[in-house]
C-alpha positions in Angstrom: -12.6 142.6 128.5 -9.9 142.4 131.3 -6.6 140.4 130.2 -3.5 140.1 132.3 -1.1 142.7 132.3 2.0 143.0 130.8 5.2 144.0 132.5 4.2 147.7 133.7 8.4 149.0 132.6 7.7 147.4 129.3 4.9 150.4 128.5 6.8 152.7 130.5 9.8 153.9 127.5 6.4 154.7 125.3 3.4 155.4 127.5 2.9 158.8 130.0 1.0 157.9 132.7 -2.5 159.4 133.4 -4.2 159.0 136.3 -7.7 160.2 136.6 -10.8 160.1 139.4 -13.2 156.5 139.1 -15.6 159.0 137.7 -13.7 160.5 134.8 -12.1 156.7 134.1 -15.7 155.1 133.9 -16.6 158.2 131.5 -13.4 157.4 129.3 -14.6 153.5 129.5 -18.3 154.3 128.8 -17.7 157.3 125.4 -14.6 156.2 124.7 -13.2 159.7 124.4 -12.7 162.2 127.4 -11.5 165.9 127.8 -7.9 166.1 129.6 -8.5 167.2 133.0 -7.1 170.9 133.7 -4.7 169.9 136.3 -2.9 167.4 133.9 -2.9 169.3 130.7 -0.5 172.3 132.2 1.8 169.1 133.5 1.8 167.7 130.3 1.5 169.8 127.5 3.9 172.7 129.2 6.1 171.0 131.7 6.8 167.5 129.6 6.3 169.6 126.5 4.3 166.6 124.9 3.8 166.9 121.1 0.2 166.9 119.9 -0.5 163.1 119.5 1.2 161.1 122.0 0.8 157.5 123.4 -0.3 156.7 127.4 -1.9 155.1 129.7 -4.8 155.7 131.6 -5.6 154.7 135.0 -8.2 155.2 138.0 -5.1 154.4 140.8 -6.9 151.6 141.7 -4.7 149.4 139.1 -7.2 149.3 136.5 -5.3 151.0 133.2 -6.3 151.2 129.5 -4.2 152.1 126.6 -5.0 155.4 125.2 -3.8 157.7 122.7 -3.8 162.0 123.5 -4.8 164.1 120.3 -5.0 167.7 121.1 -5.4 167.3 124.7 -8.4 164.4 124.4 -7.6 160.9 125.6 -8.6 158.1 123.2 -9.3 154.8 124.2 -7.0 152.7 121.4 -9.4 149.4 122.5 -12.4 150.4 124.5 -12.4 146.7 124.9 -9.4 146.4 126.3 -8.8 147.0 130.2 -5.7 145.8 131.9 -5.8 145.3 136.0 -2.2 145.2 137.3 -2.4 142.7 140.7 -1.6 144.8 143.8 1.2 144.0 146.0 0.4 141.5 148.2 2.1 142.9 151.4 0.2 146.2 152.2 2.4 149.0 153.7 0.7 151.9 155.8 2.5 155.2 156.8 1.2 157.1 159.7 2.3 160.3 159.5 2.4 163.7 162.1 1.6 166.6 160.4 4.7 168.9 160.2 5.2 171.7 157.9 4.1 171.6 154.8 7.1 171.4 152.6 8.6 168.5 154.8 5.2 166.9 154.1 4.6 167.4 150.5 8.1 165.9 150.6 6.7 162.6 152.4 3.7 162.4 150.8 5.7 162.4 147.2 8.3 159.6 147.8 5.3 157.5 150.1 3.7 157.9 146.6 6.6 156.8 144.5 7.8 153.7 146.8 4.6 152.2 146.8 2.6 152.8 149.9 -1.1 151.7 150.1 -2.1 153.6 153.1 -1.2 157.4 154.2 -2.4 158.0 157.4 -2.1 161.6 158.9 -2.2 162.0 162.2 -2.6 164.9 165.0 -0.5 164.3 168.4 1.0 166.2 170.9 3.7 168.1 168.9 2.3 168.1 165.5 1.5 171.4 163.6 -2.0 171.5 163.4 -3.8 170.0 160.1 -3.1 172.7 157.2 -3.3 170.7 153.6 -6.7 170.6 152.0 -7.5 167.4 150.7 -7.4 168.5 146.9 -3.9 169.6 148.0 -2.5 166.4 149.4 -4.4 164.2 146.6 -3.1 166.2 143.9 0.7 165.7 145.5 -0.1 162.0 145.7 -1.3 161.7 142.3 1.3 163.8 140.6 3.8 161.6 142.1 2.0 158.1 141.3 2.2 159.6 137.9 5.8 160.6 137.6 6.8 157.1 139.0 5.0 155.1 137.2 2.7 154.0 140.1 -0.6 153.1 139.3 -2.3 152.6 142.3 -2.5 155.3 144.1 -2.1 155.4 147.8 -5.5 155.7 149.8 -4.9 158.8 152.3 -7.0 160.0 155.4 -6.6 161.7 158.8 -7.1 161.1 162.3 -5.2 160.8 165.4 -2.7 158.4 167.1 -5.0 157.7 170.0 -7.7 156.8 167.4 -4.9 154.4 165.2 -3.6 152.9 168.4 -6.5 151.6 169.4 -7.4 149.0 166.5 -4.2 147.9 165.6 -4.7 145.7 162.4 -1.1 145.3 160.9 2.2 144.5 162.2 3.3 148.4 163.5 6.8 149.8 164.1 8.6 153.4 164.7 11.7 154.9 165.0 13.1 154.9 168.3 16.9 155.9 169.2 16.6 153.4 172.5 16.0 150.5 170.0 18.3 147.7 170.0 16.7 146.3 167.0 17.9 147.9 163.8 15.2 148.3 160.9 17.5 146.4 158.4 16.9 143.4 161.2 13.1 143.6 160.8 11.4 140.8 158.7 7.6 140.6 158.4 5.5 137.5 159.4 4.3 135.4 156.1 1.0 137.6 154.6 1.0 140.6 156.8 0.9 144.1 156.6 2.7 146.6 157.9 2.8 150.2 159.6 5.4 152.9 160.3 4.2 155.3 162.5 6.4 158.3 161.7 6.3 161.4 164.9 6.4 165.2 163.9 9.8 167.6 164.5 10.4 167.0 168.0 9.1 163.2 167.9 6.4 162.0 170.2 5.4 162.8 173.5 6.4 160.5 176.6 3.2 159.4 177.1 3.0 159.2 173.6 5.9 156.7 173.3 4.6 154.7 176.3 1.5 154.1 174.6 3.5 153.1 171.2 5.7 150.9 173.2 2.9 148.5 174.0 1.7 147.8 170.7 4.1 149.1 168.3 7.7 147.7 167.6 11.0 150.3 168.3 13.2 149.8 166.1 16.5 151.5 165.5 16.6 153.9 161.7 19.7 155.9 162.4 22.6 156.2 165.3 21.6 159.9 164.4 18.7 162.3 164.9 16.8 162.0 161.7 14.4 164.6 160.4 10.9 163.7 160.4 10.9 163.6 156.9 13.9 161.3 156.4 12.9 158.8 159.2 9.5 158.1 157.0 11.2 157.9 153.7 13.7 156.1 154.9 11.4 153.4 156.4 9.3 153.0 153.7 12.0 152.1 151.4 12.8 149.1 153.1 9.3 148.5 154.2 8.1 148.2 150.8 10.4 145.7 149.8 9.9 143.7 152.0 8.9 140.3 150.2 
C-alpha cells in the first residue's frame, strides 16, 4: 500500500536515512528483511556510532521510502505494507559540470546532492582535466550526501560533453559569466520549467566555447569576483533550487 507522506523533517529527529540500489529495496519489499549493505554499515555502526536497534528509513532515491527498524546491522521492514512516495519537486534543476580535480569535485557533487539537484551532468571541454572518477566513486559521493541531508531522491548523474549538451537544449540554461549585466539573484524561471547551470572547469571555458553558450544559454552575473569552479556551481544551485 502506498499512502501520502508525512512531513519528511517530522521523521528526521528519529529516523537515519538509508538509501539503497532499486535492487536491494525491492529485496527489502519482497522478504521483508535485508543484510546492511557493506558501504553503509562502517558509516553507521563506526562513524554515527549507532546502538544495536535503531529506527530509519529506507529508500531507493527515487522517493519511494519505508519505515524500517536496524537490529544488528539487518533492516526490518516495521510494515511491509507500508510504502510512502514523497512527490518530487516540480521544478527540475540540472548541473552541468567540467571535470576539475577531484576534491573540488567531490566537493560539488556533495552539496549538488544536499540542495536538491535532479540532474548531474559531467562534462569534458576544452580545459577540463580529463574524466578520472569511477562511477562507483561519484555514486557513492552522491549517495552519502543524499543520506546525510536527508535527501531522498537521489540525483541521476551521467557524462558527456558540452558539444553533445548544447545541441538538445531541453530546459531553460544559464552560466556564469563576468560580462553579464544580469545578476543571478535577477533570474526568475518561466511557470513549469526546468532549469540548467552549466558550470566551466578552473580556467572557465574556451572562447569558442562561450560563443557557442552565448547562443543558447543565458550569462548571468554570480560574483563581481573570480569564483572558483567549485563555488560558482554551489553557489548557483542554491538559488536555483529554490526557485518556486
Amino acid at each position: 500500500m502506498t499512502e501520502a507522506a508525512p512531513p519528511l523533517r517530522r521523521l528526521q529527529k528519529d529516523h537515519a536515512l538509508i538509501l539503497l540500489t532499486a535492487h536491494e529495496y525491492l529485496a527489502l519489499q519482497e522478504r521483508g528483511s535485508l543484510a546492511m549493505p557493506d558501504r553503509h554499515r562502517e558509516h553507521f555502526v563506526k562513524v554515527m556510532r549507532r546502538a544495536n536497534t535503531w529506527q530509519a528509513i529506507v529508500g531507493d532515491g527515487s522517493g519511494k521510502i519505508s519505515p524500517a527498524m536496524v537490529e544488528k546491522s539487518t533492516l526490518l521492514l516495521t510494515d511491509r505494507q507500508r510504502e510512502i512516495t514523497l512527490q518530487r519537486k516540480a521544478r527540475a534543476v540540472t548541473l552541468v559540470q567540467a571535470w576539475i580535480k577531484p576534491k573540488a569535485l567531490s566537493l560539488v557533487l556533495q552539496k549538488a546532492a544536499e540542495l536538491g539537484a535532479s540532474h548531474i551532468h559531467l562534462i569534458d571541454c576544452d580545459r577540463s582535466q580529463a574524466m578520472h572518477e569511477k562511477t562507483a566513486r561519484i555514486e557513492a559521493v552522491v549517495e552519502n550526501a543524499c543520506m546525510q541531508a536527508y535527501n531522498p531522491v537521489r540525483p541521476h548523474v551521467t557524462t558527456g560533453n558540452l558539444a553533445a549538451w548544447l545541441t538538445a537544449p531541453q530546459s531553460e540554461m544559464l552560466y556564469g559569466d563576468l560580462e553579464a549585466e544580469a545578476r543571478i539573484t535577477d533570474f526568475s524561471a518561466s511557470a513549469g520549467s526546468s532549469l540548467c547551470f552549466i558550470n566551466g572547469p578552473e580556467g572557465g571555458f574556451s572562447d569558442a566555447e562561450i560563443a557557442r553558450l552565448r547562443q543558447v544559454a543565458r550569462p548571468v552575473l554570480l560574483s563581481e569576483n573570480v569564483l572558483r569552479s567549485e563555488t560558482a556551481a554551489i553557489f548557483a544551485l542554491g538559488y536555483l533550487c529554490l526557485q518556486p
